[in-house]
C-alpha positions in Angstrom: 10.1 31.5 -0.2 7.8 28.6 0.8 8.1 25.6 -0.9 5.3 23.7 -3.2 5.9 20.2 -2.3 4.6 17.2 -4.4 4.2 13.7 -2.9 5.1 11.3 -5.3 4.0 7.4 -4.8 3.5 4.1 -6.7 0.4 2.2 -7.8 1.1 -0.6 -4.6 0.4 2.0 -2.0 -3.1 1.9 -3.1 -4.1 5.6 -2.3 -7.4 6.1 -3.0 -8.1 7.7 -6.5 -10.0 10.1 -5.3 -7.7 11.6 -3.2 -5.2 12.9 -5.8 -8.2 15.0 -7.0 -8.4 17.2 -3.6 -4.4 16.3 -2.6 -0.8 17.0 -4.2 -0.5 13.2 -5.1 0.8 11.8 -8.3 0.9 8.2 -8.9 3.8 6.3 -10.1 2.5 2.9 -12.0 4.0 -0.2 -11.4 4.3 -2.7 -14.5 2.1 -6.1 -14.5 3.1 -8.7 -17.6 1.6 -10.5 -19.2 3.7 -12.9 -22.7 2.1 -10.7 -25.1 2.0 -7.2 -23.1 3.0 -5.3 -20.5 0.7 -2.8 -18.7 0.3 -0.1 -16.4 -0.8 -1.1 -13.0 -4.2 0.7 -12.6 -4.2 2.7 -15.9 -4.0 0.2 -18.7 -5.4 -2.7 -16.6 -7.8 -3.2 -13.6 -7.6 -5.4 -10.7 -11.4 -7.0 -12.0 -9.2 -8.4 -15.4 -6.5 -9.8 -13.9 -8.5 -11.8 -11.2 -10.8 -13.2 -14.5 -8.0 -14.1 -16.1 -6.0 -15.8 -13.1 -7.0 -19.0 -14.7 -5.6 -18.3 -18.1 -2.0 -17.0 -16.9 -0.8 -15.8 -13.6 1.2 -12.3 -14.9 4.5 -11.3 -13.5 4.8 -7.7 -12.1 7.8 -5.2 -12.6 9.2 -2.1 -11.8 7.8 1.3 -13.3 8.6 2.3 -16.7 11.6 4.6 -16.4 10.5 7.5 -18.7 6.7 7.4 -16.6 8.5 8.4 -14.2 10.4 11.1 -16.0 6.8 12.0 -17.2 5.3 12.3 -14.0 8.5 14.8 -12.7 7.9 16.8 -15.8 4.6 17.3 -15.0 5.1 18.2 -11.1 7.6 20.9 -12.5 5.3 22.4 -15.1 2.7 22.7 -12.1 4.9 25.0 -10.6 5.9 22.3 -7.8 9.9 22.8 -6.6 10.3 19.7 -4.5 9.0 16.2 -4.6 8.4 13.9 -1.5 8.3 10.2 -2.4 6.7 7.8 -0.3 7.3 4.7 -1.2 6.2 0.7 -1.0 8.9 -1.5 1.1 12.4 -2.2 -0.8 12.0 -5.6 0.5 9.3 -6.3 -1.7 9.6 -4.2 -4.3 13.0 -2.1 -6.3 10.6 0.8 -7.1 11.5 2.4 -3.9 15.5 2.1 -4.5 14.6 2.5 -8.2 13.6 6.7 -7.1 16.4 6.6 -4.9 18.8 6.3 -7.8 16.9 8.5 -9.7 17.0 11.6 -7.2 20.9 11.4 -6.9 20.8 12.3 -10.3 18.2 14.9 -10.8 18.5 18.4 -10.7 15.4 18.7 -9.1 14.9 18.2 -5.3 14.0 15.0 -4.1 13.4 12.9 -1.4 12.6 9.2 -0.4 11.4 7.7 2.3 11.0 3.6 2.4 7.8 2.9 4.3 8.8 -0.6 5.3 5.2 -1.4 3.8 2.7 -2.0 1.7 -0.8 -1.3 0.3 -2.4 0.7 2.1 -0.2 0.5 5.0 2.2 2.8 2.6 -0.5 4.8 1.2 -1.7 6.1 4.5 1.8 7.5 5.0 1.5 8.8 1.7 -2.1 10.0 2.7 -0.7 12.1 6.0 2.2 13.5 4.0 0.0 15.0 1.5 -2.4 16.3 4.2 0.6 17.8 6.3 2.0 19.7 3.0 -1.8 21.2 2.6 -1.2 22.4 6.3 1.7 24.1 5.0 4.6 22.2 7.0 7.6 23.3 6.6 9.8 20.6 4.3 11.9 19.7 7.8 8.6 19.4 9.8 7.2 17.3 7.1 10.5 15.2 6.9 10.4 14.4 10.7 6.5 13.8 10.6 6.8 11.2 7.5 9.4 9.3 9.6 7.0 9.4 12.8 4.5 7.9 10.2 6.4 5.1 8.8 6.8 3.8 12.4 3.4 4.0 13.6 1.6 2.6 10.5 0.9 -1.3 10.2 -0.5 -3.3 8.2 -2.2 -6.8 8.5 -3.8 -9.1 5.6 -5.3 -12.4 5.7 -5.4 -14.4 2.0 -7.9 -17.3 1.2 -5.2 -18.7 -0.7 -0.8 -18.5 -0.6 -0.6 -19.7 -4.3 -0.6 -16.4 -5.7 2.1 -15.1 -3.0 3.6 -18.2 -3.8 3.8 -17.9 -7.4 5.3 -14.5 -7.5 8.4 -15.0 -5.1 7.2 -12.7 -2.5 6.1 -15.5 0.1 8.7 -13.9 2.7 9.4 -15.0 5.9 5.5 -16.7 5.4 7.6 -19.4 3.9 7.9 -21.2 7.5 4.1 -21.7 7.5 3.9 -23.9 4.0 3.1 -27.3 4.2 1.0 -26.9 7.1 -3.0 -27.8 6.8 -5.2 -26.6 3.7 -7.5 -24.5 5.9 -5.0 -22.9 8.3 -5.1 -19.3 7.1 -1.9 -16.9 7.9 -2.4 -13.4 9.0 0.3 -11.3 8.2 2.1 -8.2 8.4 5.2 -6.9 7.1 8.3 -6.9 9.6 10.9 -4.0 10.3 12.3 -4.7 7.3 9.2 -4.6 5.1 9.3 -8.1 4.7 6.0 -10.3 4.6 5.9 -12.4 8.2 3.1 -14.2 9.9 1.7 -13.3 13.0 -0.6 -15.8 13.9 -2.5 -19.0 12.2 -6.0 -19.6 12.4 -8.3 -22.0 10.6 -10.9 -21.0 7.9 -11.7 -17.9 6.4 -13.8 -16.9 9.0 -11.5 -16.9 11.8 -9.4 -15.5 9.5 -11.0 -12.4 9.4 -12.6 -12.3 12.9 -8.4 -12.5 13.7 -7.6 -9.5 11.4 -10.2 -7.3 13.4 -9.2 -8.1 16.9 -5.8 -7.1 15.9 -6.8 -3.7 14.5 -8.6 -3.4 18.0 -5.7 -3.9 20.0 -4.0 -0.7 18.8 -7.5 1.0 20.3 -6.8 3.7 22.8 -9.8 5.9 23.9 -7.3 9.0 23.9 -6.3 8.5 20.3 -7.4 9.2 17.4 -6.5 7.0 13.6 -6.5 6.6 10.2 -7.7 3.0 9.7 -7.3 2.0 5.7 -9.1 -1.2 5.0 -8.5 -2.8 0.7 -9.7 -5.8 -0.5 -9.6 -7.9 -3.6 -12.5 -8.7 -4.8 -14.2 -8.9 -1.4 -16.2 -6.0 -1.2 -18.7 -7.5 1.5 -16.3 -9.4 3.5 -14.7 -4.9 3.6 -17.4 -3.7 4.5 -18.6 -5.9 7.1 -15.1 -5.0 8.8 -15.5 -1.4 8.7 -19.0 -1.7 10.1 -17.4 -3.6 12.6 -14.2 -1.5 13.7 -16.6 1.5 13.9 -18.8 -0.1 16.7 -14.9 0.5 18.7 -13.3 3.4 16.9 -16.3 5.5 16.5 -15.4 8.6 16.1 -11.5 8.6 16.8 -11.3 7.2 13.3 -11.4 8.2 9.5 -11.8 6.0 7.1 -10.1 5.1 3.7 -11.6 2.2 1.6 -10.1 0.7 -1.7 -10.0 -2.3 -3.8 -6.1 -2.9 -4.0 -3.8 -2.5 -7.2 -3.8 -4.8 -10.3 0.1 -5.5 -9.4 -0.9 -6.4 -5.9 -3.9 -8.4 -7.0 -1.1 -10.3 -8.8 0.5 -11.6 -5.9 -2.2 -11.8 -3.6 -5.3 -13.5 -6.0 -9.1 -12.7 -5.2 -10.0 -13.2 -1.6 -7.9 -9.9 0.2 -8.9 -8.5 2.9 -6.3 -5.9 4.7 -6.1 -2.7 7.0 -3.7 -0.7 7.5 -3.9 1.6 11.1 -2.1 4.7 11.8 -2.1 6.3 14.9 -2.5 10.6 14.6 
């Protein structure tokens, strides 16, 4: 008998909405807290009120509720789905990922994890290729094997306009070499083998920043390739979509495009000013 398989992700992959409407993708919420109330990263809050309100208090973020995700494996069962597939953010930024680890060793119903080492969209294209592949109808062991492929061939890379945010919510990383340096020298980062936030290159002003950012999304560019390129921002629409515009005079063709403003929770850590791609070679 085939097998219906579910991918199951959280709120910090930032996978497009709109994809869980034409894909087998449910969303597992991260928590963002505020002293009066917690919420539900992108369902009870957006990433527009936490950035207005950065001023007012800087909120903590947390793992998911437990029994959301007991909801959300309810629900995948009563849509007649007999295995899940969860693709998850890095464990060395986050415990949701180890969090569903525990919680598959002790369900009855099949599942399996797979730590993308990543974040954003970085982990949400992952999430994004499994849930094309199962549409495909892969085979579970086909899928597993193609997930893995995935994890090691997608990277990420984000510039900030600030660290105080990253700063703020302890997950500054191995970033934390590059504080105390000049005002206006702006990191570009990526997340190391072990998921963990590093920098791999300084440049000065916001500018730079981002003209940095696209040249390294160019080097992966090989004319007998083609990619997924994911490109989020926070609250930096323009700054996005000047990129894209960009990236496209190289890529053309050999790439499809995924575009998203990034989570409340990741908002959180990252304050207003965002700008990241992830790139994932197919």
């Amino acid at each position: 008998m085939t097998e219906k398989i579910a991918i199951l992700t959280d709120s910090g992959s930032d996978v497009p909405a709109s994809m869980m409407q034409t894909h087998p993708i449910f969303i597992l919420p991260l928590q963002v807290n505020y002293k009066g109330r917690s919420y539900r990263d992108g369902v009870d809050i957006d990433s527009k009120t936490v950035f207005e309100n950065l001023h007012k208090e800087v909120p903590t973020t947390s793992l998911p509720f437990g029994e959301d995700l007991e909801h959300l494996v309810t629900t995948i069962k009563s849509q007649g789905f007999t295995r899940i597939v969860a693709v998850m953010l890095s464990s060395g930024l986050s415990g949701t990922c180890n969090m569903v680890q525990l919680y598959a060793k002790e369900s009855e119903f099949p599942m399996d994890v797979f730590d993308t080492k990543n974040i954003g969209i970085g982990s949400g294209l992952t999430a994004i290729r499994a849930a094309q592949w199962v549409q495909e109808g892969l085979s579970f062991e086909q899928l597993k094997t193609n997930i893995e492929e995935s994890i090691e061939s997608t990277k990420v890379f984000f510039v900030l306009s600030t660290l105080e945010y990253l700063i703020k919510g302890g997950r500054i990383g191995k970033v934390s070499g590059f504080l105390g340096t000049a005002l206006e020298l702006k990191p570009l980062i990526t997340c190391d083998d072990q998921g963990i936030y590093t920098t791999i290159a300084k440049v000065r002003g916001r500018q730079k920043s981002v003209k940095a950012l696209q040249s390294k999304v160019e080097s992966f560019f090989d004319p007998n390739k083609k990619y997924l390129i994911g490109i989020a921002h926070a609250n930096a629409s323009e700054d996005a979509q000047v990129l894209k515009e960009n990236l496209q005079l190289l890529f053309q063709d050999q790439a499809t495009y995924f575009f998203s403003e990034i989570s409340p929770a990741l908002g959180v850590h990252t304050g207003p000013g965002l700008l990241g791609v992830g790139i994932s070679t197919l």
